[in-house]
C-alpha positions in Angstrom: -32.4 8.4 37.0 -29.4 5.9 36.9 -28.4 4.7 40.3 -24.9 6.2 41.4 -21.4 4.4 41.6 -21.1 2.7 45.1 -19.1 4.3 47.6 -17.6 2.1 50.4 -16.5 3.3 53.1 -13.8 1.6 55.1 -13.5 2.5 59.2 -10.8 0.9 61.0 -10.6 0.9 64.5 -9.1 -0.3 67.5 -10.0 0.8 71.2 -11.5 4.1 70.3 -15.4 3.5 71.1 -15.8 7.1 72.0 -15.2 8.3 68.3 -17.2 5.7 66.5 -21.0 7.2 67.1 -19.9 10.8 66.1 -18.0 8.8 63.1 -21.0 7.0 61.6 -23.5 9.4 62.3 -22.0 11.9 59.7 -21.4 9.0 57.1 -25.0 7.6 57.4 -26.4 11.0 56.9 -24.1 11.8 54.2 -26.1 13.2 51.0 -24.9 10.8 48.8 -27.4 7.6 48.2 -25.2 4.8 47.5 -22.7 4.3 50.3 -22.1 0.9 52.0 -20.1 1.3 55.2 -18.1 -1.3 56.4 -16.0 -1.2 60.3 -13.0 -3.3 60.5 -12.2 -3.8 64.3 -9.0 -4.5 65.0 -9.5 -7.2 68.6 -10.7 -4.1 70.5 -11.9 -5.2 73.9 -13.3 -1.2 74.7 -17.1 -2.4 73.9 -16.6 -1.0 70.6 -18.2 -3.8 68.6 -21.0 -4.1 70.4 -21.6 -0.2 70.0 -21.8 -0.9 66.6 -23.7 -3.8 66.5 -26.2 -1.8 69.2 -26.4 1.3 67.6 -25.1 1.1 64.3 -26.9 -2.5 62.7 -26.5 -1.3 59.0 -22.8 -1.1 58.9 -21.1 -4.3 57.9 -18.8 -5.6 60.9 -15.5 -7.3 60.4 -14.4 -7.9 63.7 -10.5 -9.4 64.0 -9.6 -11.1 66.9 -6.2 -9.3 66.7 -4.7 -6.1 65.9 -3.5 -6.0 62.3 -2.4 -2.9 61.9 -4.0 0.1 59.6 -3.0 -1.0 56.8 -3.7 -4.6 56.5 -7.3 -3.7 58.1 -7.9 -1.1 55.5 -6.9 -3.8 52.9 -9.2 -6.9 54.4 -12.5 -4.2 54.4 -11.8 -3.1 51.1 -11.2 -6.6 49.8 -14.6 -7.4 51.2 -16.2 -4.3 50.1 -18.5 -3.8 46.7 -17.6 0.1 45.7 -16.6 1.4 42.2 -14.7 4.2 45.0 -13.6 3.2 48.3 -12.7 5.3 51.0 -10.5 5.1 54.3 -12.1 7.0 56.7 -10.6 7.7 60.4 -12.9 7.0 62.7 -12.1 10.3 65.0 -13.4 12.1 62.1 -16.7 13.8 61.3 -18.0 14.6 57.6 -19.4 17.4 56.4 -23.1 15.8 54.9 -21.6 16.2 51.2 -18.2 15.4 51.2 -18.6 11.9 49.8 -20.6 13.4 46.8 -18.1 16.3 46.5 -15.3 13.7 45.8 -17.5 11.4 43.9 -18.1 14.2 41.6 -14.2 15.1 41.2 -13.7 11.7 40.6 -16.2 11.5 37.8 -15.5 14.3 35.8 -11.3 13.8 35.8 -10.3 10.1 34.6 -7.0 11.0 35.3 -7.0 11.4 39.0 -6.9 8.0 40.8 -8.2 9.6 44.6 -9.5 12.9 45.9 -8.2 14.4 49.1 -10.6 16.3 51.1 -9.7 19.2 53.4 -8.8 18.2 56.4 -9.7 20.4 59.6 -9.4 20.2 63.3 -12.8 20.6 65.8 -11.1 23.4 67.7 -12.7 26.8 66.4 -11.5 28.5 64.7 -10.3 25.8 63.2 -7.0 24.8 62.5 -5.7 22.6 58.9 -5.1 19.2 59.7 -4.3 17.9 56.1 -4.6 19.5 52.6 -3.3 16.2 51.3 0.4 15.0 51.6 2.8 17.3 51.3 6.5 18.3 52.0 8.5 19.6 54.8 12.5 19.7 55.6 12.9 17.2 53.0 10.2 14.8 54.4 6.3 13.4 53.4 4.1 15.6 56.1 0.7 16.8 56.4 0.4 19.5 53.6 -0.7 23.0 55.5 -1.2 21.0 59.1 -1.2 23.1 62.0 -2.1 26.3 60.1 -5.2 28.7 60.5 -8.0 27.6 58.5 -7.8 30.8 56.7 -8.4 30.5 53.0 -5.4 29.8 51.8 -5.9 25.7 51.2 -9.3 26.9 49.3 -8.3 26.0 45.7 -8.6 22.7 44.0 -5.3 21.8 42.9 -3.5 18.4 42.6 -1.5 17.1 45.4 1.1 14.2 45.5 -1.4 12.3 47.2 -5.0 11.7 49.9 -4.0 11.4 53.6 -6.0 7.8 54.2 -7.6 9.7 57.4 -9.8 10.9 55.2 -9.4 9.9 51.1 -11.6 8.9 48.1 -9.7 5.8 45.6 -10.3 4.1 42.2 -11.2 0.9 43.9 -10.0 -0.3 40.1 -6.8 1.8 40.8 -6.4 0.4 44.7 -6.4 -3.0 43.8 -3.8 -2.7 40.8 -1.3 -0.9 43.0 -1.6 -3.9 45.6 -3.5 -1.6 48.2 -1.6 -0.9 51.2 1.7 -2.7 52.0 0.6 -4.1 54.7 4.2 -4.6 55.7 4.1 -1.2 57.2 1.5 -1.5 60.0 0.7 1.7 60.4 1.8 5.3 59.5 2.9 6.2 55.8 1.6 3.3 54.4 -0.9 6.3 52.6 2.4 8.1 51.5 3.7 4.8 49.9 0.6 4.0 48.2 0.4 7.8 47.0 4.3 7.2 45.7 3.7 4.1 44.0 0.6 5.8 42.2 2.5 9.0 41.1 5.7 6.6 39.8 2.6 5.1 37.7 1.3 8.1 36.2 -1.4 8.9 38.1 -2.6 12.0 39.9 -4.6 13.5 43.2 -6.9 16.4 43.4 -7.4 18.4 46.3 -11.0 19.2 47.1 -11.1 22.1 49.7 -14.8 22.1 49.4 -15.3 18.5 50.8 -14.5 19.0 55.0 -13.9 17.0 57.1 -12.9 17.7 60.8 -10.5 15.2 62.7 -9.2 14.8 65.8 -5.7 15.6 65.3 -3.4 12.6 66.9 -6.7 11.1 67.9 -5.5 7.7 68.1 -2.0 8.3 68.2 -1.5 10.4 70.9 -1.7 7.8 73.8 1.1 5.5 71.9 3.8 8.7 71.2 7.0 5.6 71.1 4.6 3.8 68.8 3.7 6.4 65.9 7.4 7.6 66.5 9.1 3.7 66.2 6.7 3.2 63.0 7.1 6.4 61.6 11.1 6.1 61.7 11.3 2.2 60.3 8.8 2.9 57.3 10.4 6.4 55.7 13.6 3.8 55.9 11.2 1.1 53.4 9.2 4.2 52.1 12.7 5.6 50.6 14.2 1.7 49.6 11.4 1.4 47.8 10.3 4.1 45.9 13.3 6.4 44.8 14.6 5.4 41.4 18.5 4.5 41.5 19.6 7.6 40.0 18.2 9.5 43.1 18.8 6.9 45.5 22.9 6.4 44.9 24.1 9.9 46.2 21.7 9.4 49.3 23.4 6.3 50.1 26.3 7.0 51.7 25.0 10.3 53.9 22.1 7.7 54.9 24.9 5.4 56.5 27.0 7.9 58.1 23.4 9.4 59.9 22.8 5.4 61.3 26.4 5.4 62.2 25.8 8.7 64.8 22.4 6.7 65.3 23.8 4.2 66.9 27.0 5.9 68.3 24.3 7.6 70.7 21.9 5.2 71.5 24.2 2.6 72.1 25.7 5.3 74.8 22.6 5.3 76.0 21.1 2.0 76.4 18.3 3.0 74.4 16.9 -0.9 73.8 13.7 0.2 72.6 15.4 2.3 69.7 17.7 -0.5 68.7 15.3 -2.8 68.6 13.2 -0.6 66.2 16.6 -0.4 64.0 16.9 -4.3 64.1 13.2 -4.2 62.6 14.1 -1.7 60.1 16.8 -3.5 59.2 16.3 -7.2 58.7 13.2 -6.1 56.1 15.3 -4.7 54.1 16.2 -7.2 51.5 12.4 -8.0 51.5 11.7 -3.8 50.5 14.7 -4.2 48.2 12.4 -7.3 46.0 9.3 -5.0 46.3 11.7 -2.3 44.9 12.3 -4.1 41.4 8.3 -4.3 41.3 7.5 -0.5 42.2 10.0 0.7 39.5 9.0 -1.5 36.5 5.8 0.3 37.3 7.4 3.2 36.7 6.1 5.6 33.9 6.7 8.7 34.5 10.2 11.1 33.0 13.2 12.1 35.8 11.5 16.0 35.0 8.5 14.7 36.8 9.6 13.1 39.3 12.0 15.9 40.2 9.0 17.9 40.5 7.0 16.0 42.8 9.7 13.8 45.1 12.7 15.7 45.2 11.1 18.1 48.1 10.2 14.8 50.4 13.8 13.6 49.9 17.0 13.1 52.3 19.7 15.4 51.4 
């Protein structure tokens, strides 16, 4: 029987020891027979690394002696990594034994799709939807059917816009010719810019409702709420900069500066330092997103009618 294409596995992590065994447990029992798992530490000093060295001697350790962010981690243990597929795994998350070869076998049989998104779910039971791949709400990238009852109705494969990278299966070939993650983001939506700069490309993501995995929603996020909110507000700024093409982008130009205007009208009142000093790093990147702009669209190959169909509900009105 031939051997199967590798899967890597790619666990970032910083300060969350208590996840990791739970974590690696489900992908070293996974069903599939050809995964190589690989933890990127971010500088944790939580005893994390030597948990994993201790307990866990078969997964490959890349242990940073600062904290790089999600993204550029994800990037450094993928560059490193030997899989046909690669997948970004969480690691407050636990598989199901055969989601790995559930994807894989998506993956295999439609040449088309560059990733596979799993379904999502929470550990409370019944349990609740955490992510059914990225979708839209109030005119903004959000976790497609998060928060609702697991209930059947995210139980059909369809395509999505893209994999949350909690928890999604890539083209490694694909990754690496979209530039991976931009690492300029840090952290938060750096999955939702990838997915856009995939879908401007022409390629597509299928949801995969029978390949669970459960998460711990706002794991890791939860103890740093000004954090995910600072990074979450700065990179929808890029995201958009980026990613929408000019005939989009022009008409959201001018209610985008009258919105920072009442920005900082009100913060300004309010002494908010912290806030401005997020706009001042929002702000002085921008003529670096606009030069990564001119890339991202000459990538472009998809019509206005498709794009319409698939951005229009994540953008400002």
């Amino acid at each position: 029987m031939a051997e199967r294409p590798r899967v890597s596995v790619v666990v970032v992590n910083w300060n969350r020891k208590e996840y990791l065994a739970r974590c690696f447990e489900a992908v070293l029992t996974q069903r599939y027979p050809n995964i190589e798992t690989i933890l990127v530490d971010n500088g944790s000093h939580d005893g994390s690394v030597e948990l994993v060295k201790e307990r866990f001697p078969n997964v490959r350790l890349i242990a940073l002696d600062t904290n790089r962010g999600f993204a550029q981690a994800n990037n450094i243990g993928i560059s490193a990594s030997s899989g046909v597929f690669v997948m970004t795994l969480n690691n407050d998350t636990q598989m199901a034994p055969d989601c790995i070869s559930t994807l894989v076998e998506a993956l295999e049989g439609h040449p088309e799709i560059y990733a596979c998104a799993p379904k999502i779910i929470s550990f409370d039971e019944p349990p609740l939807i955490v992510n059914a791949g990225i979708g839209a709400k109030d005119h903004m990238p959000t976790d497609r059917g998060g928060g609702e009852p697991d209930d059947g109705r995210y139980d059909r494969v369809e395509e999505v816009f893209g994999p949350n990278a909690g928890a999604g299966l890539y083209r490694r070939m694909v990754f690496e010719t979209l530039g991976g993650f931009d690492e300029d983001f840090f952290a938060y939506y750096e999955d939702v810019d990838l997915a856009w700069r995939a879908r401007l490309a022409g390629w597509k993501c299928l949801y995969i409702p029978s390949a669970v995995c459960r998460h711990v929603s706002g794991g890791t996020s939860k103890s740093l709420p000004f954090f995910t909110e600072y990074h979450l507000f700065r990179n929808i700024v890029w995201l958009y900069i980026k990613g929408i093409p000019g005939p989009f982008l022009r008409p959201r130009l001018l209610p985008f500066l009258k919105q920072e205007f009442v920005f900082w009208k009100t913060h300004l009142r309010r002494e908010e330092i912290r806030w401005l000093r997020m706009k001042w790093d929002t702000y002085r990147k921008i003529p670096r997103m606009f030069v990564k702009r001119r890339q991202v669209q000459r990538s472009r190959r998809i019509d206005d009618a498709e794009f319409e169909r698939w951005f229009l509900p994540m953008l400002p009105r």
